[in-house]
N, C-alpha and C positions, 0 to 999 in steps of 0.2 A: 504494500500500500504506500501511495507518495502521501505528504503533505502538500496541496499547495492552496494559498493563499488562506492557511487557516482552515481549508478545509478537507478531511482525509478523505480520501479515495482516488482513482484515477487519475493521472497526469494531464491535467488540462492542456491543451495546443490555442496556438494562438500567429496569427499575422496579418497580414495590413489588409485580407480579405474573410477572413474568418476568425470569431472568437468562441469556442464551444464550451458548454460546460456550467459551472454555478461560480463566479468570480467575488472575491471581498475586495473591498476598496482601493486597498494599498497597492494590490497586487494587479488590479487594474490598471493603476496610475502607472507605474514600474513598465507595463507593455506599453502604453500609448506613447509614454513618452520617446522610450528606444524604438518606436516605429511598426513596433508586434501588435498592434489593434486595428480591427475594422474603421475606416473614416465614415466609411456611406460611398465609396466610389466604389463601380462595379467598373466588368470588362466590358467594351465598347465593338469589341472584335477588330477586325483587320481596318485598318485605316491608311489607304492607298497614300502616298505622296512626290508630286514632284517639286525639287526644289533646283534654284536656280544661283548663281550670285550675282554681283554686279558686272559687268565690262570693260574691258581696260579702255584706255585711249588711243585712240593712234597718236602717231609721233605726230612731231612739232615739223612746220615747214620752213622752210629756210631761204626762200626766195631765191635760189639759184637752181638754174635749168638744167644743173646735170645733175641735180640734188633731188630726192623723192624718202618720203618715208613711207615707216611701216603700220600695218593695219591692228588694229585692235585686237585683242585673245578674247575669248567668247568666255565668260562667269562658268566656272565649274558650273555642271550639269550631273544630279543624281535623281534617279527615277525608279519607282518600286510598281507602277503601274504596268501592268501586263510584259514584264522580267521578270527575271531569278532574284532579286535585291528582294528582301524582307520587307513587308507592310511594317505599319507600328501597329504595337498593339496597347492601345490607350487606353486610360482612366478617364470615370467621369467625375468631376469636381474636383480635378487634380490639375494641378498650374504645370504649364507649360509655357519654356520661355522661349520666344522666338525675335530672332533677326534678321531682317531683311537687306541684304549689300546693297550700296548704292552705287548707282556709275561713278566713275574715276570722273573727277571734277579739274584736270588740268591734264594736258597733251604727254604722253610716253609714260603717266602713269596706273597703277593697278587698280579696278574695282576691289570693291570690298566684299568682306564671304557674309552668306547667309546661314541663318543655323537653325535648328530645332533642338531642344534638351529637354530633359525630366526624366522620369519613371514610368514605367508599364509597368505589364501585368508579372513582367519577371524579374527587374532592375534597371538600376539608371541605364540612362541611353546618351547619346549627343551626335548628332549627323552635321557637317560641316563644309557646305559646297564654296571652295575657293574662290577668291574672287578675279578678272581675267587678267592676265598680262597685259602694259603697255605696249606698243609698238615703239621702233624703233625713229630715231630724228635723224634727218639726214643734214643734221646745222654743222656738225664738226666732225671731225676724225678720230674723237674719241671712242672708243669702243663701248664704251659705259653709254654715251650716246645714242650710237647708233645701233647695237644688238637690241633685239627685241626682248624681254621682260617675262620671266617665271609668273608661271599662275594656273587657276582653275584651268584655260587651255593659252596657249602661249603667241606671245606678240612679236609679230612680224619681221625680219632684220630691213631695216632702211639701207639709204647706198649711198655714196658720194664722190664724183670725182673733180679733184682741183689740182691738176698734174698726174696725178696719182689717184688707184684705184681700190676705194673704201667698201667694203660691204658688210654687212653688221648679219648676228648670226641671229638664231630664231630662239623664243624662249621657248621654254618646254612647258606641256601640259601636267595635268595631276594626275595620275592615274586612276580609272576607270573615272574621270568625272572629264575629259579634255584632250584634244589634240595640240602639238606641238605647231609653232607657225612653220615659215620657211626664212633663208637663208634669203637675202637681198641679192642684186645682181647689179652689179657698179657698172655705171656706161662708161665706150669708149675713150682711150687715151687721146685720141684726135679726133674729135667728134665733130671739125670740122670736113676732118677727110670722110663721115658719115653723111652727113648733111646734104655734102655735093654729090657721093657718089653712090650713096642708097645705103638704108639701115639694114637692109637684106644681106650685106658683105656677112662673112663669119665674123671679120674681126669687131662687126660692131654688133656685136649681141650685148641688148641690155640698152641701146641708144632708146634716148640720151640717160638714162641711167632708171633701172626698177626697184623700185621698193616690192615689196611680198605682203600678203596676206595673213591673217591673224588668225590662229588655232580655233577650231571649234569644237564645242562640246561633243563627247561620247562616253558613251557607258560602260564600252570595253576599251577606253583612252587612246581609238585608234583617233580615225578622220585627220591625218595630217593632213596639212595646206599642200595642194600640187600643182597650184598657179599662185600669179600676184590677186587672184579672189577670194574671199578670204572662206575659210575651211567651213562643210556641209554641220550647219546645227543637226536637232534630233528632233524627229517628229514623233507625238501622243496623241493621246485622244479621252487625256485622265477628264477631262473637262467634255467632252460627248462631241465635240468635232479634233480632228487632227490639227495640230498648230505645232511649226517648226518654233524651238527654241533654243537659245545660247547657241547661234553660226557667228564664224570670226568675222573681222570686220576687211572691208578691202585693203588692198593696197594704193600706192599713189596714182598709179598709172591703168589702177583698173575702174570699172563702172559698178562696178558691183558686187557685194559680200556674201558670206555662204547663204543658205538657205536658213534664214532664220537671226538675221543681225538685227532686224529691224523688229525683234519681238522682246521680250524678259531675255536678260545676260547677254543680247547682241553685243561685239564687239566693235569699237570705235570704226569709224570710217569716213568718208568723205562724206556722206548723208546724216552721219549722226557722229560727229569729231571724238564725243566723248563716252560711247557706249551708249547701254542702257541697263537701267533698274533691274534687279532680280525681283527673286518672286518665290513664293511656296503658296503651292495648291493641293489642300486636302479635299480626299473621298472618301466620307463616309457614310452610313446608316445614315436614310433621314428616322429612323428615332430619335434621334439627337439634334441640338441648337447651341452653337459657335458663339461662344463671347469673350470679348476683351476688356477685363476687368483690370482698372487702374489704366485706360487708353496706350496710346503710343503705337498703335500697330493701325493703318490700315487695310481694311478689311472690304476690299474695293466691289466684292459680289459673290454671293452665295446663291446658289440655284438646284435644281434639282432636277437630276438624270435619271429616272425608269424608279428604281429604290433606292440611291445614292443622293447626297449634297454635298457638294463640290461648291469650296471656297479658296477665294484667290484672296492673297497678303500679298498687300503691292509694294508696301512701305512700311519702315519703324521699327521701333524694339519695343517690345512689352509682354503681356503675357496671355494668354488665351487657356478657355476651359470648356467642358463640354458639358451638358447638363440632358437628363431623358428630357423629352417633351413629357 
């Protein structure tokens, strides 16, 4: 026979979803405190998520015509919606805290990562998609310059030639959440002798000089960059239409970025210099209703797919909780 809490017989059990048994006061208190009592949150089941982070920038321009930067790295990308990546499996009346990256606010710099943290139904958690590499600046011949910029997927190498022929290398992605940009391509030494006698010669590959494209999101950290466009985002359908997200952003010299620059974690480009916003979008149970207690989080639309509610956090940091209807 145990003793517990005063009272003899069986060994009472106890945890943060069950408390069986006949309990005295003390011995109560002793569980809630260390975390071994029921709160009132139950399990919520699978709760689908994709998350995104901010976008880098592309480089800085430099006003000389043999000069080009680099494109934007696309915000880590992680996605649990119809992949192998694990749903969460949430509480309800349980705080979760979340952040949202914002785009990279000045030229050749990184966006910021977005996160999700707390506790499930088994223990803490924290998921943390990077936020994207800058691209590269093609204003000097410093390499610090002009290499493109680590991150969720990686920014572009810029290029530069002033006698001499500059090309700045590409930053790397994160793995399973980004691809890696590409490597710049410096234009000809006599770019005169292009001009007059066609860019088409071998020697003038890269006239008057190419910057590259910016890494874009993947789930298996492939999608390198294989032009100055910037690398193919990832398309969902966690939200009930398919939408490309986190593509890197172009290069100097090109028109246009991967599939997906112009949506959540695009990477900087010539249409959008400085990235764009990430984002986290949960599906769950419409038995349940999404709130942000204590504000800070935009919570930009919540709607409802077949038996699912799918909500998108477009911005902020703060906390969010789930309650039954």
């Amino acid at each position: 026979m145990n003793i517990n809490g005063g009272i003899v017989g069986k060994q009472n059990i106890s945890s943060n979803s069950v408390a069986t048994g006949v309990w005295v006061l003390n011995e109560f208190y002793l569980r809630k405190i260390s975390g071994q009592w029921p709160s009132g949150s139950v399990p919520m089941g699978d709760v689908d998520y994709t998350i995104c982070a901010g976008g880098g920038a592309r480089g800085a321009a430099s006003g000389t015509a043999t000069a080009a930067w680099g494109g934007g790295g696309a915000g880590g990308y992680i996605n649990s919606f119809g992949t192998a990546v694990n749903a969460l499996t949430l509480l309800t009346t349980t705080p979760y805290t979340v952040t949202i990256g914002a785009a990279a606010t000045a030229y050749a710099t990184n966006g910021s990562n977005s996160s999700i943290a707390g506790v499930d139904t088994s223990s803490s958690f924290s998921i943390t998609a990077i936020g994207g590499g800058g691209g590269g600046s093609g204003a000097s011949t410093s390499d610090a310059d002009l290499d493109g910029k680590d991150g969720g997927s990686g920014g572009g190498g810029a290029s530069l030639q002033d006698g001499a022929q500059h090309a700045g290398t590409p930053g790397s992605g994160t793995t399973n959440q980004g691809g890696p940009g590409r490597i710049g391509t410096a234009g000809p030494i006599f770019p005169w002798y292009c001009a007059s006698w066609g860019a088409s010669q071998p020697e003038c590959s890269g006239y008057p000089g190419q910057s590259t494209g910016g890494g874009g999101g993947g789930a298996s950290g492939g999608n390198a960059v294989t032009s100055i466009n910037g690398g193919m985002g990832v398309q969902n359908s966690i939200t009930g239409s398919n939408v490309y997200r986190s593509g890197g952003g172009n290069g100097h010299n090109s028109s246009s970025g991967g599939n997906g620059y112009d949506q959540a974690g695009g990477g900087g480009s010539g249409s959008y210099p400085y990235g764009k916003n990430g984002i986290l979008i949960l599906r769950y149970s419409n038995a349940y209703t999404i709130s942000n207690p204590g504000g800070g989080l935009t919570i930009a639309a919540t709607t409802t797919v077949g038996s699912a509610k799918v909500s998108q956090i477009t911005a902020g940091t703060g906390i969010i909780q789930f309650t039954a209807n």
